[in-house]
DRENROFI-414836 format. One line per field, with one value per residue (C-alpha): residue in one letter; chain; z, x, y. Coordinates in nm, 2 decimals. Layout:
BEGIN
r <- A / ...
c <- A / ...
Z <- Z / ...
X <- X / ...
Y <- Y / ...
//
This chain:
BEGIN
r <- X / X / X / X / X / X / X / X / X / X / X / X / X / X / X / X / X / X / X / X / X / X / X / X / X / X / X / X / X / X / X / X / X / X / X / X / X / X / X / X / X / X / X / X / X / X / X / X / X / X / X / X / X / X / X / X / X / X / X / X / X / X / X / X / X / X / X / X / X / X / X / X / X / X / X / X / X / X / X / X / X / X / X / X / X / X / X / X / X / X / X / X / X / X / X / X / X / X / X / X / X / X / X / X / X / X / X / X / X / X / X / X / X / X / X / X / X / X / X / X / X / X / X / X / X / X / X / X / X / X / X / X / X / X / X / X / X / X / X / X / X / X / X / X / X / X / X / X / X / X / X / X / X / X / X / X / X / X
c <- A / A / A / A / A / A / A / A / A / A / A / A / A / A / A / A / A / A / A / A / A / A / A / A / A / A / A / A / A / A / A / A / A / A / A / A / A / A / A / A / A / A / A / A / A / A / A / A / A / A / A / A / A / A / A / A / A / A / A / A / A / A / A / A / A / A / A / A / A / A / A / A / A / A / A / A / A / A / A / A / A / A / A / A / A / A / A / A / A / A / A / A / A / A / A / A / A / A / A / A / A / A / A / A / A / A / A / A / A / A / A / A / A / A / A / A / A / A / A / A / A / A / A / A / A / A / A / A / A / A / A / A / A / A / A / A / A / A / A / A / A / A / A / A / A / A / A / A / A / A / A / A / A / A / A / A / A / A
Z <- 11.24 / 11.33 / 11.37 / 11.57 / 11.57 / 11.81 / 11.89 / 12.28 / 12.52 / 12.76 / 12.63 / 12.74 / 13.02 / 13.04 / 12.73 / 12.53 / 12.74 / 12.78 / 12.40 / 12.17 / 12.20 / 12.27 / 11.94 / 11.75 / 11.83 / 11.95 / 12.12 / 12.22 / 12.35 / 12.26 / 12.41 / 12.22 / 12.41 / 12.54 / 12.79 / 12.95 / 12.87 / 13.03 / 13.35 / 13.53 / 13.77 / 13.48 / 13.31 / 13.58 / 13.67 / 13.31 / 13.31 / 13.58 / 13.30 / 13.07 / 12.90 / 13.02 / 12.83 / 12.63 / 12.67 / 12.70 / 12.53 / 12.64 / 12.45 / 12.25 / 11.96 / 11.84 / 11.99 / 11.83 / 11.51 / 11.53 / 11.64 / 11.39 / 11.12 / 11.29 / 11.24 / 11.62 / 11.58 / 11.25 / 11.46 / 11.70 / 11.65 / 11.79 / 11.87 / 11.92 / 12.06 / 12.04 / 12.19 / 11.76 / 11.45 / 11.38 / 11.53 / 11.27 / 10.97 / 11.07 / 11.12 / 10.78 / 10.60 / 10.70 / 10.55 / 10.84 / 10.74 / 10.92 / 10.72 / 10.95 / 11.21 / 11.48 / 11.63 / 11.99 / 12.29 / 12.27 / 12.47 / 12.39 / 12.25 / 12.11 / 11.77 / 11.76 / 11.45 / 11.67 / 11.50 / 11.78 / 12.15 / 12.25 / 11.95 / 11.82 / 11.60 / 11.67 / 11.34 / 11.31 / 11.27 / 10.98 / 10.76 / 10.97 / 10.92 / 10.56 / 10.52 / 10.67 / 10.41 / 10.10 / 10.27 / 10.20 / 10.54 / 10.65 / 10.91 / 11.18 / 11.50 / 11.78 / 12.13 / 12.16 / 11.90 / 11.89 / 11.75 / 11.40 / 11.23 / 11.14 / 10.83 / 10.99 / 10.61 / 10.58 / 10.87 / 10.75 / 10.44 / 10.65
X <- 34.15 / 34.37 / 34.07 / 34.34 / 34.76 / 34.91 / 35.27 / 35.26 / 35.55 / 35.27 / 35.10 / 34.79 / 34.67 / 34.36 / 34.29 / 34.44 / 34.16 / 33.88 / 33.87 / 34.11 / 34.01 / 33.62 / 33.65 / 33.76 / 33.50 / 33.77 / 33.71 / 34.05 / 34.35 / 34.69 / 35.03 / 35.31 / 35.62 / 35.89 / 36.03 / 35.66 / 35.57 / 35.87 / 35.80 / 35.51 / 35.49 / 35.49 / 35.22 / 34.99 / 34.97 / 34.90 / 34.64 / 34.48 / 34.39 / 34.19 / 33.89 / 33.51 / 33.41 / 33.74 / 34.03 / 34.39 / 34.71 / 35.04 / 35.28 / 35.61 / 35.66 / 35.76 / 35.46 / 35.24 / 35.35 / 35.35 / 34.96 / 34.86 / 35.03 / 34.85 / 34.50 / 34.42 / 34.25 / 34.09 / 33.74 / 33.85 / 33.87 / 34.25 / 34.33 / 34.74 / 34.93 / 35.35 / 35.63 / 35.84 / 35.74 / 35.92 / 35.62 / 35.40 / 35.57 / 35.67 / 35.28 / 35.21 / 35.52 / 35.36 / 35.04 / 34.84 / 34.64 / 34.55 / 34.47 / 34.61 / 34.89 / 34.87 / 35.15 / 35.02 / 35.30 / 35.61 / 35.98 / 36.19 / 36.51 / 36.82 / 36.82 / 36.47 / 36.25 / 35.95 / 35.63 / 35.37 / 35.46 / 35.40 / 35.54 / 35.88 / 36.09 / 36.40 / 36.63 / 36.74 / 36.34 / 36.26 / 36.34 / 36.09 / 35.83 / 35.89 / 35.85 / 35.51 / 35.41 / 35.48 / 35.33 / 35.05 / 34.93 / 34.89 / 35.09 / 34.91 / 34.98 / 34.67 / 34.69 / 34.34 / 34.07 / 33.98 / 34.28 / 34.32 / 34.53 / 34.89 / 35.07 / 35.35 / 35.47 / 35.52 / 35.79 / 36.00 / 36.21 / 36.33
Y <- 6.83 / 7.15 / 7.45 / 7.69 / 7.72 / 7.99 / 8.09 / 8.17 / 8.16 / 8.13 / 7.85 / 7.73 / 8.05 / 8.29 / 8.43 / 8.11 / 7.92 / 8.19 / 8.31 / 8.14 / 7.81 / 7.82 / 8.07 / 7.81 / 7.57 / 7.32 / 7.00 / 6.99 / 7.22 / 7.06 / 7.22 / 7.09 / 7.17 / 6.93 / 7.10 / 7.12 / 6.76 / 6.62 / 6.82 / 6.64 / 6.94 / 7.21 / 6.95 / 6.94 / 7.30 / 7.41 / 7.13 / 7.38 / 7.63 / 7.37 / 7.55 / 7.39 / 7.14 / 7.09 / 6.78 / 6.89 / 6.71 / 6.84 / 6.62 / 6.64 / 6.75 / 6.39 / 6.30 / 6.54 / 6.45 / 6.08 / 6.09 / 6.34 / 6.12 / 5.81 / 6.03 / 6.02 / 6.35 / 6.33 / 6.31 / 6.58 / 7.01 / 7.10 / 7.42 / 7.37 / 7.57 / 7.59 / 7.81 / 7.83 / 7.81 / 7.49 / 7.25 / 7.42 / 7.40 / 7.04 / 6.92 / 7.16 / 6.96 / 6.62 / 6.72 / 6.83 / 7.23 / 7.50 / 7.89 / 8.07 / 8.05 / 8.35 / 8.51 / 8.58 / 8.67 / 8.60 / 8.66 / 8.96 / 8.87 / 9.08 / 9.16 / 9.07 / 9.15 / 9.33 / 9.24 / 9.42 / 9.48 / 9.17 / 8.94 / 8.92 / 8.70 / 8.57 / 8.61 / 8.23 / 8.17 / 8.39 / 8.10 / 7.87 / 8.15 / 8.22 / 7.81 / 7.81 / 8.10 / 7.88 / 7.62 / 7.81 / 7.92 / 8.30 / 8.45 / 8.72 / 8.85 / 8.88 / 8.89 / 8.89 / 8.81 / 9.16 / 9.30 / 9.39 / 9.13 / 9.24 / 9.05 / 8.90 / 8.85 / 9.21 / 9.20 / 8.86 / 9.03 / 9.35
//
């Protein structure tokens, strides 16, 4: 069961380990990036930050999506976290929920759509966001669990 989804060019580090994930009462972190899974050094350090008392899956996206179709973590709470959209609307698409997908820290990049100073959208992803919405899931930007939530909705249709 999915109980957290973040966008982080970051992936897992401090605060994704420290307040995200214990927030969510999960049971496991799970990094979905290729480029990071495929890199046994990359994989190893970022195993360094693994929150107490939590496992941590970094795995490809095909991966991901073949074990959460399987049900491997139907017994499990996953707190997943992904560098794009695209991961998320592909795990929503194959029937796996989450409420709420949060923007967190992201790259600059030109032409960006500039949600908060720390998350942007690229313009060849509004589509992927705007997906995920009528899939039913909610769209925020945090960096922190203590910011106010802002509707990422609000910025897609500029």
């Amino acid at each position: 069961m999915i109980v957290g989804a973040r966008i982080d060019n970051r992936l897992l580090h401090g605060i994704v380990a420290t307040s995200w994930a214990p927030q969510s009462n999960a049971t496991r972190v799970m990094v979905i990036d290729d480029d990071v899974a495929n890199d046994p050094q990359k994989k190893q350090a970022m195993k360094l930050g693994r929150p107490a008392g939590m496992a941590v899956s970094i795995i490809t996206k095909e991966t991901a999506l073949a074990h959460f179709k399987e049900h491997k973590y139907d017994r499990q709470r996953v707190y997943v976290v992904s560098q794009t959209p695209d991961v998320f609307l592909d795990l929503l698409k194959q029937g796996d929920k989450f409420n709420t997908l949060i923007l967190g820290g992201t790259l600059t990049f030109d032409n960006a759509i500039k949600v908060t100073k720390r998350a942007y959208i690229k313009p060849e992803q509004v589509d992927t966001y705007k997906a995920i919405l009528d899939q039913g899931c909610k769209i925020i930007s945090k960096y922190i669990p203590q910011d106010e939530d802002v509707d990422v909705s609000k910025f897609l249709n500029k």
